[in-house]
Each structure stands twice: as C-alpha cells, then as structure tokens.
LOKOL-816478 format. One record per atom (N, C-alpha, C): residue in one letter; y, x, z. Coordinates in steps of 0.02 Angstrom, whole numbers. Atoms other than C-alpha are relative to their C-alpha. Last residue first. Example, Ala and Ser with C-alpha at 12.3 -4.5 7.8 and 13.67 -1.06 7.14 Angstrom:
<torgus>
+---+--------+--------+--------+
! r !      y !      x !      z !
+---+--------+--------+--------+
! s !    -59 !    -42 !     -3 !
! s !    -53 !    684 !    357 !
! s !     55 !    -39 !     37 !
! a !    -59 !     45 !      0 !
! a !   -225 !    615 !    390 !
! a !     60 !     45 !      0 !
+---+--------+--------+--------+
</torgus>
This chain:
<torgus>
+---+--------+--------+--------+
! r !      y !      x !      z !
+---+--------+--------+--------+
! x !    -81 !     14 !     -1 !
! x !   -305 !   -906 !    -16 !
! x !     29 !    -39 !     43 !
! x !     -4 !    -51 !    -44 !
! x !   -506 !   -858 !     23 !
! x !     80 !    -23 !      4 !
! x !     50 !    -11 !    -58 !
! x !   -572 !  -1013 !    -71 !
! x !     11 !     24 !     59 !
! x !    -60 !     31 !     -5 !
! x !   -441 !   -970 !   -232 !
! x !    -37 !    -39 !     81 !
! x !    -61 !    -17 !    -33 !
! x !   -530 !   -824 !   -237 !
! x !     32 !    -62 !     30 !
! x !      9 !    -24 !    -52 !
! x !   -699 !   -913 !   -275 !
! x !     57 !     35 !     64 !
! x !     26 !     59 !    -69 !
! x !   -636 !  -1035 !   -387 !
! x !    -19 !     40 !     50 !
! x !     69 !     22 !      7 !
! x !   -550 !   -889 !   -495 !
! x !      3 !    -46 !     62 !
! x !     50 !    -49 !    -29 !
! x !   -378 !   -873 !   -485 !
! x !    -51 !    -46 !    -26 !
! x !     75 !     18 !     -5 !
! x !   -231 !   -968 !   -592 !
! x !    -60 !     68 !     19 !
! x !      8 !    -40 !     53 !
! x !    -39 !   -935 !   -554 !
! x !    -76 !    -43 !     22 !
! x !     50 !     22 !     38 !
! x !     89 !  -1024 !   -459 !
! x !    -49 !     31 !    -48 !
! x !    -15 !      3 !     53 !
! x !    220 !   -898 !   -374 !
! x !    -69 !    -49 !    -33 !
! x !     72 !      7 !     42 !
! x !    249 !   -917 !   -205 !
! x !      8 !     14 !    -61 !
! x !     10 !     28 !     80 !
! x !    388 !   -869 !    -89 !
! x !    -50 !     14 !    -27 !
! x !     26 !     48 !     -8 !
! x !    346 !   -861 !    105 !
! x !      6 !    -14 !    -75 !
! x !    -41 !     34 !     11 !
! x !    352 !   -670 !    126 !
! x !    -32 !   -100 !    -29 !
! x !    -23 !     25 !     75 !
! x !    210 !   -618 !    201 !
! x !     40 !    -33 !    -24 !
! x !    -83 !    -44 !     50 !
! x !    219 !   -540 !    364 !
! x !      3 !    -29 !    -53 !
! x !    -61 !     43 !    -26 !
! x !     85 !   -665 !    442 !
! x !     61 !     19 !    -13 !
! x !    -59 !    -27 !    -34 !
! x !    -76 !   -571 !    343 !
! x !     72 !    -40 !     16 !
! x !    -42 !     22 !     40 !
! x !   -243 !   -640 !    295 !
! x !     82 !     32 !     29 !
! x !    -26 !     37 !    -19 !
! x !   -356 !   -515 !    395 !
! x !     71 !    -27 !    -53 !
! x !    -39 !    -18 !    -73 !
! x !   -421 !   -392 !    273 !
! x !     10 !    -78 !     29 !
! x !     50 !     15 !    -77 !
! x !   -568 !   -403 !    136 !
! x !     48 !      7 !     71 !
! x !     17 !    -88 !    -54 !
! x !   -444 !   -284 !     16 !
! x !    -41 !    -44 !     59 !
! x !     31 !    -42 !     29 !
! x !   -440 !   -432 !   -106 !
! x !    -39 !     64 !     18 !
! x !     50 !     18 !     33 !
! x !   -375 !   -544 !     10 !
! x !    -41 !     48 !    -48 !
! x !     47 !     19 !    -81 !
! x !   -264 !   -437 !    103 !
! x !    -48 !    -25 !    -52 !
! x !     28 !    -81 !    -12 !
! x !   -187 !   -392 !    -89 !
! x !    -58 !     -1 !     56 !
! x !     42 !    -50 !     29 !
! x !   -156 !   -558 !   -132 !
! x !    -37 !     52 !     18 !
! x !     58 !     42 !      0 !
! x !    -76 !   -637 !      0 !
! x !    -72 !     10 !    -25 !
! x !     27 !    -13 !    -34 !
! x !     37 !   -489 !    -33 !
! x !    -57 !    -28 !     40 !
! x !     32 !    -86 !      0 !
! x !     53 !   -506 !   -212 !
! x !    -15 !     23 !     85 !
! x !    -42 !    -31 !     20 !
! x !    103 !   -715 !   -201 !
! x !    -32 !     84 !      8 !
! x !      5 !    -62 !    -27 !
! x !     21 !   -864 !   -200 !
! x !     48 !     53 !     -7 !
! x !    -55 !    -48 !      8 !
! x !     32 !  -1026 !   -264 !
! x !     -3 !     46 !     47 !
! x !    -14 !    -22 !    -57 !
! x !   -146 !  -1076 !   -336 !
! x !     67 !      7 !      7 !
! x !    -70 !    -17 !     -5 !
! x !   -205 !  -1152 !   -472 !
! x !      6 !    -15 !     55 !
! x !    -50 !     52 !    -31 !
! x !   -384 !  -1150 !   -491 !
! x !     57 !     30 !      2 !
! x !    -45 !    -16 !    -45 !
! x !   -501 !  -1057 !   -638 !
! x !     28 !    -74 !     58 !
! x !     53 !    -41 !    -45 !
! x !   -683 !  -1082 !   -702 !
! x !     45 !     40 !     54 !
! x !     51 !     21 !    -22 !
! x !   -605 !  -1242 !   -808 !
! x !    -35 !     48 !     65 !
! x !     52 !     20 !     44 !
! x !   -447 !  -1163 !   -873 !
! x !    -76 !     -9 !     57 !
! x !     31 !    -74 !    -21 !
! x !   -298 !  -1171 !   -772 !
! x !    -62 !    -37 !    -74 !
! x !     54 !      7 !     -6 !
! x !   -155 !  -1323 !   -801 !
! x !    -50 !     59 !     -6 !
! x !      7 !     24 !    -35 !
! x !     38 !  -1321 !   -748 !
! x !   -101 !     -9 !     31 !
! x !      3 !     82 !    -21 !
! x !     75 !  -1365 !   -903 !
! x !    -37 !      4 !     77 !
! x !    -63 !     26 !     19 !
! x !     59 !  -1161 !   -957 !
! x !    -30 !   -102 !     20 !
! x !     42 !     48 !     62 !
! x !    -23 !  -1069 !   -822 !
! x !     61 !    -17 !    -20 !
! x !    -46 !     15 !    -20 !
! x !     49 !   -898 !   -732 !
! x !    -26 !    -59 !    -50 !
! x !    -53 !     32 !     59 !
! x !    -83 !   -786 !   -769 !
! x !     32 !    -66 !     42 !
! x !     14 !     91 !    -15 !
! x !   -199 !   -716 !   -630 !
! x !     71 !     -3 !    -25 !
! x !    -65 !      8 !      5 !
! x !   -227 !   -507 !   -696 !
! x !    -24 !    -93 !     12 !
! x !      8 !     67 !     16 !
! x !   -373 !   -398 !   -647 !
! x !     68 !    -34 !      9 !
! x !      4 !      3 !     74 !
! x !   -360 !   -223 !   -686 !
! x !     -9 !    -84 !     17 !
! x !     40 !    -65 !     32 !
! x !   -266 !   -158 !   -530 !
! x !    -10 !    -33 !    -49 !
! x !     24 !    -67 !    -66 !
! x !   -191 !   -316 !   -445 !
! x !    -50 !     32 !    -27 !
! x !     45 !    -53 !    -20 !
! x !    -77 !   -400 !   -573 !
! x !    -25 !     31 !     37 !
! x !    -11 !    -41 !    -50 !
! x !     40 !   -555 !   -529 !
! x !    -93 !     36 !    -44 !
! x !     69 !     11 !    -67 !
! x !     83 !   -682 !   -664 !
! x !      2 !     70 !     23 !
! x !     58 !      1 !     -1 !
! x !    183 !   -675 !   -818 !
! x !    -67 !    -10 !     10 !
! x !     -9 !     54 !     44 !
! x !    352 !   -657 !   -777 !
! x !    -53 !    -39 !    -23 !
! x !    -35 !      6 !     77 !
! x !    277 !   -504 !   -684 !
! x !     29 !    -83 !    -13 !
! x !     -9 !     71 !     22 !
! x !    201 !   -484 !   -497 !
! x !     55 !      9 !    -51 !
! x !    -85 !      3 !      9 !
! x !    129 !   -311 !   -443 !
! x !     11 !    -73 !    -53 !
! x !    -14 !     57 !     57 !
! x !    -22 !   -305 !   -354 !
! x !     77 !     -6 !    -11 !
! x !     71 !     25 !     56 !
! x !   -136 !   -144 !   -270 !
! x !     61 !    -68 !    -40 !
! x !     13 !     75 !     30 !
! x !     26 !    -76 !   -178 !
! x !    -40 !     -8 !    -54 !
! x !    -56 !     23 !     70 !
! x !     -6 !     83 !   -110 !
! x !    -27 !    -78 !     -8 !
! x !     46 !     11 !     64 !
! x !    -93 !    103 !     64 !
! x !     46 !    -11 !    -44 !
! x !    -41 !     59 !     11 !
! x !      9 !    173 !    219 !
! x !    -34 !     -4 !    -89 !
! x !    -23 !    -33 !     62 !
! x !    -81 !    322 !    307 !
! x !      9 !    -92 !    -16 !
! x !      8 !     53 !     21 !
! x !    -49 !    349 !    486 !
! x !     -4 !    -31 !    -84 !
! x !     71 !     -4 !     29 !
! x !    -32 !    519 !    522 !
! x !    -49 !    -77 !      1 !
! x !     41 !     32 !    -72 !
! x !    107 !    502 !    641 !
! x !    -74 !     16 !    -15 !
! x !     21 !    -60 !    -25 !
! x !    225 !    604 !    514 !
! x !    -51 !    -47 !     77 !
! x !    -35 !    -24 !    -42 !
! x !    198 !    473 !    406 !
! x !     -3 !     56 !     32 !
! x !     -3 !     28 !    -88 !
! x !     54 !    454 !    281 !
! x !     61 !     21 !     14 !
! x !    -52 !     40 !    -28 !
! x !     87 !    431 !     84 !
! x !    -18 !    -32 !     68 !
! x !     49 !     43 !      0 !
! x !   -106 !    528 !     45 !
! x !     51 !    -42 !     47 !
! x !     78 !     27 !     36 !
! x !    -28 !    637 !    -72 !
! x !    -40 !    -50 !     34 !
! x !    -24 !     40 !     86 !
! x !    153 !    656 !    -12 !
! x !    -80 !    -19 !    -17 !
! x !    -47 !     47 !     -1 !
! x !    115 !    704 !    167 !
! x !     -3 !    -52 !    -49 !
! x !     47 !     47 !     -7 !
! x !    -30 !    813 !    130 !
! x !     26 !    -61 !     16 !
! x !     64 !     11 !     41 !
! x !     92 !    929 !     46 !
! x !    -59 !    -46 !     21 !
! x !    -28 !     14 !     36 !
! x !    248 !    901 !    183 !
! x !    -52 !    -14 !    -77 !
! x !    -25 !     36 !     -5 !
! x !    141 !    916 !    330 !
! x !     38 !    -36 !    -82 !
! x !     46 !     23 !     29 !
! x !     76 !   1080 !    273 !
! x !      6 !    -82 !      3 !
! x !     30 !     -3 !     72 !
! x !    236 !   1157 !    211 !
! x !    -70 !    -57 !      7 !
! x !    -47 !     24 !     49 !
! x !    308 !   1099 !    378 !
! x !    -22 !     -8 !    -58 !
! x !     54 !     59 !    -28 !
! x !    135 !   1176 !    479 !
! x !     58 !    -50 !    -28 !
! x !     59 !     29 !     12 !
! x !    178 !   1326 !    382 !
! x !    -24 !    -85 !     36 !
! x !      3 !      6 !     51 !
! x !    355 !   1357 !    430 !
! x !    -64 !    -33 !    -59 !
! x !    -32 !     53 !     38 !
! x !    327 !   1330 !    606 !
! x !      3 !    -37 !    -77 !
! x !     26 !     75 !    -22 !
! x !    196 !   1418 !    615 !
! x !     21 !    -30 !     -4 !
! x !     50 !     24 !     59 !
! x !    295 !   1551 !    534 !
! x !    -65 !    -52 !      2 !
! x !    -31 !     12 !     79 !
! x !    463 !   1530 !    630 !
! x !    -71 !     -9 !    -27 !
! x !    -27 !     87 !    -25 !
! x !    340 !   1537 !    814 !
! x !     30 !    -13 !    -90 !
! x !     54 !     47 !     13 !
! x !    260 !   1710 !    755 !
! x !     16 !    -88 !     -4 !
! x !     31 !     17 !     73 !
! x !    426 !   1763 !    722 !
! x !    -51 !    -12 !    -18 !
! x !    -39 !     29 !     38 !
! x !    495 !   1736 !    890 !
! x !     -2 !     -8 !    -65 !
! x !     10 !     53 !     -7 !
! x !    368 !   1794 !    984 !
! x !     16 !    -53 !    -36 !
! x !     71 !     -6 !     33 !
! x !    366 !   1980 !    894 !
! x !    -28 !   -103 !     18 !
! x !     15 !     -4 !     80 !
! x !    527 !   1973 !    935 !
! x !    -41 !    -20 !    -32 !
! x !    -36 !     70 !     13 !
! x !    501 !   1916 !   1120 !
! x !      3 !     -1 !    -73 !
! x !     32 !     49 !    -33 !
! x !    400 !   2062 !   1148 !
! x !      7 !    -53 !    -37 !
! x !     36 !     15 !     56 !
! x !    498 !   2173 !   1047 !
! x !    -40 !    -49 !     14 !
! x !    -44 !     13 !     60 !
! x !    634 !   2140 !   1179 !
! x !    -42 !      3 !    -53 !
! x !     18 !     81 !     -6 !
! x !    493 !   2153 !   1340 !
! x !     50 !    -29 !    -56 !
! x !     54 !      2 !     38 !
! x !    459 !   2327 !   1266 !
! x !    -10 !    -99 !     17 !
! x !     16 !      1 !     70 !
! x !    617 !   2391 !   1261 !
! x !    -61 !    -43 !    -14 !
+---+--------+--------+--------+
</torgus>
C-alpha cells in the first residue's frame, strides 16, 4: 500500500509542475516573443508603405523626381537594413536584396 500511494502522490506532484511550468512558459512566452529556448526575438521597429519605410516615429519618404531635400540623401534601402542600423548592430547578410529609394538624413545615409 504504501509504495502505491507513494507513486500517487509522485504522480501528481509531477502533472502540477508540469502544468505550471506550461502556464509559465506560455505567459512569459507571449510577452517578451521568446522561444521555448529562451531566446527572445525583437519586434519589427520598420514597416515599409507606398510611401516610404517607417521605423517607430521617424518616417524616410519615398522622394518625388527622384530628389531629397538639402539635409537629406537618397538612399535604396530597405526595413531590415534599416532596423540593424538604427539598433547599432552589425549590418546584416540575411537581408533581402530589394530596395526601396527613400530619403535619410546625411548621417544615416553614412551607416547604409
């Protein structure tokens, strides 16, 4: 009898650790979009419009003729070129190769 509650008593400590370390996985999961490795995977800072490409509040317009205004350059770039740059990272070799023309500042356009 006593090595059967034993195991019982084993067997439902194990389910609720289980259960919990699921719940907790799954809640710190979603909020700071890591894997189960615990690696966490950054949101996308720039999203590219008709327009030109937004990253957070600053926006590089898409010129018209081709021409920027004086304190800008035209660049072709694209949101992940972007992003590294902005985030101080190594320029990155995954980046897809399409561009989109838009106008940065002289300093960005430096780092591109």
């Amino acid at each position: 009898m006593a090595i059967e509650d034993h195991s019982a008593v084993m067997l439902i400590g194990f389910i609720i650790v289980l259960v919990i370390g699921l719940a907790a996985v799954l809640v710190f999961g979603n909020s700071q979009r890591s894997e189960l490795t615990g690696a966490v995977i950054s949101e996308s800072l720039c999203q590219s419009s008709d327009d030109g490409i937004t990253c957070g509040d600053a926006f590089f317009p898409v010129p018209e003729n081709d021409s920027c205004a004086a304190d800008l350059t035209l660049v072709c770039t694209n949101t992940c070129f972007l992003e590294a740059v902005l985030a101080d990272t190594k320029k990155p070799t995954a980046c897809p190769e399409l561009c989109t023309n838009v106008c940065v500042p002289n300093e960005l356009a430096g780092k591109l």
